[in-house]
Each structure stands twice: as C-alpha cells, then as structure tokens.
C-alpha positions as CSV (number, residue, x, y, z in Angstrom):
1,X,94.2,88.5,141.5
2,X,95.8,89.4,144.6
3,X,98.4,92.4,144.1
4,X,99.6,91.8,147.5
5,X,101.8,88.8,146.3
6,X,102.3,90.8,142.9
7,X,104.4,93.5,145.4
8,X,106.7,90.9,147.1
9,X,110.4,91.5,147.0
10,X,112.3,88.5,145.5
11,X,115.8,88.1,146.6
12,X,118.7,88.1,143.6
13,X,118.8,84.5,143.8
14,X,115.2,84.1,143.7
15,X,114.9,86.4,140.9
16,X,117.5,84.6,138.6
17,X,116.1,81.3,139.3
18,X,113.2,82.7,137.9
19,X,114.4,84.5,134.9
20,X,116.6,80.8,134.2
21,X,113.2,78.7,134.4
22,X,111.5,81.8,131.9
23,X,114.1,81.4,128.9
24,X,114.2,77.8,129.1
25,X,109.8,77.9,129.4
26,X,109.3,79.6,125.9
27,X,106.7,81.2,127.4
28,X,105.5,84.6,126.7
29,X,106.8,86.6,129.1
30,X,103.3,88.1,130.7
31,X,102.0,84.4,130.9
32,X,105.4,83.5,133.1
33,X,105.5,86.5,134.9
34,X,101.9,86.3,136.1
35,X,101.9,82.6,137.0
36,X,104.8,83.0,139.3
37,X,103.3,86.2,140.7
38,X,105.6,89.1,139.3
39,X,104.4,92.1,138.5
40,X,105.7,93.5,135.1
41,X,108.5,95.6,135.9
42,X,109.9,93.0,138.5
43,X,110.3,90.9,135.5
44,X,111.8,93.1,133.1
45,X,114.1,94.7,136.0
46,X,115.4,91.5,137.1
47,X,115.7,90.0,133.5
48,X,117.8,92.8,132.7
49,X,120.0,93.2,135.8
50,X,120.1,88.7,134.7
51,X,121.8,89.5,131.5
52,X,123.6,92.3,132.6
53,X,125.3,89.4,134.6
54,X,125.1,86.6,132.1
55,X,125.6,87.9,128.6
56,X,125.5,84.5,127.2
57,X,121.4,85.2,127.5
58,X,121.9,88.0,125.3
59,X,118.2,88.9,124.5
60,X,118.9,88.9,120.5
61,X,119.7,84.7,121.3
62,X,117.1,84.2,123.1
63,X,114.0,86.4,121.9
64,X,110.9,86.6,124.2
65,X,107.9,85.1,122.4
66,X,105.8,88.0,120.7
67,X,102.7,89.6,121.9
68,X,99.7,89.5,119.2
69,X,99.6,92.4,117.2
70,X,96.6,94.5,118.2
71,X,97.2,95.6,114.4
72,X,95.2,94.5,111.5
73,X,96.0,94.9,107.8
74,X,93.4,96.7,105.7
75,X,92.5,96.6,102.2
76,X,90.9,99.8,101.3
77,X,88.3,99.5,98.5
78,X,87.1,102.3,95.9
79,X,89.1,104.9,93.1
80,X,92.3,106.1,93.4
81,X,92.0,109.5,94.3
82,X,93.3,112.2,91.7
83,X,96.7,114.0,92.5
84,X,95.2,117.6,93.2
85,X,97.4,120.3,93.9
86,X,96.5,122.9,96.6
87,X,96.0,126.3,95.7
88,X,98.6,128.8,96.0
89,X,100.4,131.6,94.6
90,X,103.6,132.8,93.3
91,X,104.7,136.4,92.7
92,X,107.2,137.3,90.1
93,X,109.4,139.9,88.9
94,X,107.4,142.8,86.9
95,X,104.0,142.5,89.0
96,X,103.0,138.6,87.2
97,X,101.2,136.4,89.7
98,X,100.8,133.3,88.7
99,X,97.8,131.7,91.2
100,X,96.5,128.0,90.9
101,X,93.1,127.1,91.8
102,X,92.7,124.1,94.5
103,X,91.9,120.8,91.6
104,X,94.4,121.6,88.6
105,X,95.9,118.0,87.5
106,X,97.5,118.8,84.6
107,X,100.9,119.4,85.8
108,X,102.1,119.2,82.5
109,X,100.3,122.5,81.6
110,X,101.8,124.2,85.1
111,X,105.3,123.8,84.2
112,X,104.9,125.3,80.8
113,X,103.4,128.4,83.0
114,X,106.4,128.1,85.0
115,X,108.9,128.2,82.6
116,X,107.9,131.1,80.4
C-alpha cells in the first residue's frame, strides 16, 4: 500500500463528499476509508468535524457497521471451586485472638466464633 496517497490533504469539500458517499455505502468504516485512500484518523477527523456541521447524521442514527470481536466466549469445564476463606486474624478485647487457617468453609461455624 502506498502511504504516500494515505498522507494527502483533502480539502473540506472533498472530505464531506466522502464522508456523504460513507453513510450512504454501509460499509465498515476501515473498508471505505482504505479504498478511497484515507488514513484512519483523516476519517474519523473529518467525520466528526461532518457532523459537527450536519447533526442530522448524528452517529446514534446512523451507526458505523461493527468490527468483529476479537473476543470469544468460553465455557469453562471442571468442579466448582470451594468458597475458601484466606487466613487471617482478629484480636480482641482481654488478649483472645481468634486466627483462621487458609481452607475453613464452614462459615456457619465462624460466625458462632464471632459472636460469643
């Protein structure tokens, strides 16, 4: 690809045309932009500064076409892990500690310990 014609200055005129003949392709916008030889922030400058002027083009009317989604869903396969609780510590009143090993799950038994 030649960048050369990728760096050309488009007059406003030029650039509007352009921008009218993108929302009425339904094109995504890198295929348009690249077949008429814009790079991608001549496009997105001049399609802003477009309906800055025309607000009857208002982007939420007239979407651009999506890009794919690099992003695939997963399904993840195998048990549930456990709800373990980290270990840690608590100091009260009178010199009590009250310390929980890293793996307790019975959380039923923990708040009785906490509410002595």
């Amino acid at each position: 690809m030649n960048t050369n014609k990728m760096n050309r200055r488009f007059t406003q005129h030029e650039a509007f045309s352009l921008i009218e003949e993108y929302f009425q392709s339904g094109q995504r916008a890198t295929d348009f932009y690249r077949s008429k030889n814009m790079s991608e922030w001549q496009f997105y400058k001049w399609r802003k500064l477009y309906l800055e002027v025309h607000p009857e083009h208002e982007a939420s009317k007239t979407p651009p076409a999506k890009e794919p989604s690099l992003l695939q869903p997963v399904t993840v396969v195998g048990k549930p892990s456990s709800r373990r609780m980290p270990r840690f510590e608590t100091a009260y009143p009178g010199g009590v500690t009250l310390r929980v090993d890293e793996g307790v799950t019975d959380i039923t038994l923990l708040g009785e310990l906490l509410t002595f």
